[in-house]
C-alpha positions, 0 to 999 in steps of 0.5 A: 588503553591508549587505543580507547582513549584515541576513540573517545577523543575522535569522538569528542571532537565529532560534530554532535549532529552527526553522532546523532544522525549515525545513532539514530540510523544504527537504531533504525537498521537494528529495529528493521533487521529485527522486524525482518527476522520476525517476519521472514520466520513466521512465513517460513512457518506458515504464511496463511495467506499465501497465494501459492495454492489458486495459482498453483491449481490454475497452472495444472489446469484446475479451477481454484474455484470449484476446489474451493466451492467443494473444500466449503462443503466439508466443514473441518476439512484441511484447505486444499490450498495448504495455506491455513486462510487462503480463499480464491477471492482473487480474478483469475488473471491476476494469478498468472503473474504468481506462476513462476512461484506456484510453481516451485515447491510450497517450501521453497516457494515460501522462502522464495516469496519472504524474499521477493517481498524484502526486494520488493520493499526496497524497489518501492523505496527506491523508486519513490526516492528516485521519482519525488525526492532528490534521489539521495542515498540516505533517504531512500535507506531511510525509507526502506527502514521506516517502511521494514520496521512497520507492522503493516510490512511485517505483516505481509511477510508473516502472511505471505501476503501480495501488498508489497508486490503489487505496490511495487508493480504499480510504482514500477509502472508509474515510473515507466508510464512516460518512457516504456508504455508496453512494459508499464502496462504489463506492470500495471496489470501485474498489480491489480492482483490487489485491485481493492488497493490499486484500482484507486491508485490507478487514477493517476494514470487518467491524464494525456499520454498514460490512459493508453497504459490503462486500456492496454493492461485491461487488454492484458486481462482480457487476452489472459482470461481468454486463454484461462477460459481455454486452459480450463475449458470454461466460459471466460464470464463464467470465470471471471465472475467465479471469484465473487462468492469468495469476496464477502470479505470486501463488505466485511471490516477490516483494520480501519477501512470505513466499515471497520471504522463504522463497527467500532462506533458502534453505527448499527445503520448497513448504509453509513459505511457505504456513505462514508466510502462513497464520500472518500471515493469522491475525494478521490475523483475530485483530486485526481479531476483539479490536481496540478500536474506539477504535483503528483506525489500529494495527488498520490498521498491522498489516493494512498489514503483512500485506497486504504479505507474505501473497502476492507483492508487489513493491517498489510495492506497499509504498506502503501502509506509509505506514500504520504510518508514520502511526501512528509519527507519532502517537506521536511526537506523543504521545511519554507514550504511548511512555514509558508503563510498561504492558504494552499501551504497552510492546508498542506502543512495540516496534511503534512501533520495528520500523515505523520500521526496517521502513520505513528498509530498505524505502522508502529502502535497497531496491528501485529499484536503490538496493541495486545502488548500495549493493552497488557502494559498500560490497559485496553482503554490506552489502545482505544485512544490509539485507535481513536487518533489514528482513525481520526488523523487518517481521515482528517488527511484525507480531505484536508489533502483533498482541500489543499489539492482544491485550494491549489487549483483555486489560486492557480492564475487564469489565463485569457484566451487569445480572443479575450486579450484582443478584443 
């Protein structure tokens, strides 16, 4: 009795904000060990999108493709890749770097992917704390949580899919652009194993001292798909084309990307959604063209955005939205820069809202079932309206990022050329 009365004075005597801050961690913590449980089991159970069959047939020397082509031929047949809806749809190179799994057992294999993506996840926190924010303890914990408790991140472990890994390579060789080029490329190539989600990112490597990195990583692939068109004795266009009969998913709609958005409109026009990707690539260019260097992590926000709605895209592939999350974390820990009255700051607060709304509906309302609950609950219009916001929000942020970006290289001060201040 005395012992319970001692701990309720302690915490009587606690400072409230940080009673608050330690309840609302130990929330988060529960939250992100539960949504990690469900979603280490369920690819111990299945992992349907696991990779591990491609990359396994092409390290015995057969062609994933023409397993495949043949698979297709026998309607009900079991996929020879083991994995319930893996297709080959990925290039060949980039199934090298799955190797060292493929290898393994399909069991094993299995666990040990569950765990590389969990690792893989807190490298992408970390780094991300470590390169934009003030590199404190607190905040890249935060991060990794907000990012754990996530559909989009669950999902990639139930489907054993390849988001996380190749979101963390792309970091990894972000980070290390300007100390170790060779290692940097190796990582860059290592993630266009999802070249519909990186090869936007990849933008940021188009400026003095890093397009090196991105020639180089080109050389890596052709350098692998020559050694693959030896391996397998083929010829190396012929198999570097092999993957696009697989791709008709890409034209297909996905979670929210432009055709998916299209689709639910109900825009019966084949060439809208085409526009509205040819509209958000534009975004695109036009912010990596007028960005400030100083600025890279909004350049990024908005290349994260766009990577996830120019072509399809499922709920896992989202995981690179924990981008614009960071940077809503740096402002709020800059919270003058949201109240400023300028233009430019105006535009990025704008930005700053819309990412967290985008990031509300996306990473915790759809996706994984979660919209089926909501629907059973509160009735299919309520997820509607959900769809309807995060669709709206997501898109808004993308060109109201791309104002910002515009409006900033605007004001930027222009300075006179030597002549001029002569003359």
């Amino acid at each position: 009795m005395r012992q319970l009365r001692q701990s309720l004075e302690l915490i009587r005597r606690a400072d409230p904000e940080a009673i608050a801050y330690a309840a609302a961690f130990i929330t988060l913590i529960a939250l992100a060990t539960g949504s990690t449980v469900e979603g280490f089991r369920h690819a111990l159970l299945s992992s349907t999108d696991f990779v591990w069959g491609p990359s396994r047939a092409l390290l015995l020397r057969q062609d994933p493709y023409a397993i495949s082509a043949e698979w297709s031929k026998h309607p009900g047949a079991p996929n020879p890749f083991i994995a319930a809806t893996i297709e080959p749809n990925y290039v060949a190179t980039t199934l090298v770097f799955i190797w060292p799994v493929a290898a393994l057992p399909w069991t094993l294999a299995k666990v040990i992917w569950a765990i590389i993506g969990i690792l893989c996840a807190a490298t992408i926190a970390t780094v991300l704390n470590r390169r934009y924010l003030e590199s404190k303890l607190v905040t890249g914990f935060f991060l990794f949580l907000a990012l754990m408790i996530s559909a989009p991140a669950r999902a990639t472990l139930d489907n054993a899919q390849v988001s996380l890994f190749a979101v963390a390579a792309f970091l990894l060789a972000l980070d290390l652009a300007d100390r170790r080029r060779h290692v940097a490329a190796i990582l860059l190539a290592a993630s266009w194993i999802k070249y519909p989600l990186t090869f936007p990112l990849t933008l940021l490597f188009l400026r003095k001292g890093r397009i090196l990195i991105v020639v180089e990583a080109a050389v890596i692939h052709i350098g692998l798909l020559l050694f693959l068109a030896a391996w397998l004795g083929q010829n190396p266009v012929n198999l570097l084309l092999a993957p696009i009969p697989f791709m008709g998913q890409l034209k297909t709609s996905g979670f929210i990307d432009a055709f998916s958005l299209m689709q639910w409109l109900g825009v019966s026009s084949s060439i809208a959604p085409f526009v509205l990707s040819a509209l958000l690539c534009m975004a695109g260019l036009c912010v990596t063209l007028f960005r400030q260097q100083s600025d890279e992590l909004l350049t990024f926000s908005i290349l994260s955005i766009v990577s996830c709605l120019w072509v399809y895209h499922r709920i896992y592939d989202l995981v690179i939205l924990i981008v614009p999350l960071c940077l809503a974390v740096k402002r709020v820990q800059n919270y003058a820069s949201i109240c400023n009255d300028r233009w430019v700051a105006k535009s990025e607060q704008a930005f700053f809202w819309l990412s967290l709304t985008m990031l509300a509906t996306t990473w915790y309302l759809l996706g994984q079932t979660l919209d089926e609950r909501i629907s059973q609950l509160f009735g299919p219009s309520i997820v509607n309206v959900i769809y309807s916001v995060a669709a709206l929000s997501t898109y808004s942020a993308v060109f109201v990022g791309t104002t910002a970006v515009m409006l900033a290289h605007l004001s930027k001060p222009r300075t006179h050329s030597a002549g001029n201040a002569t003359s």
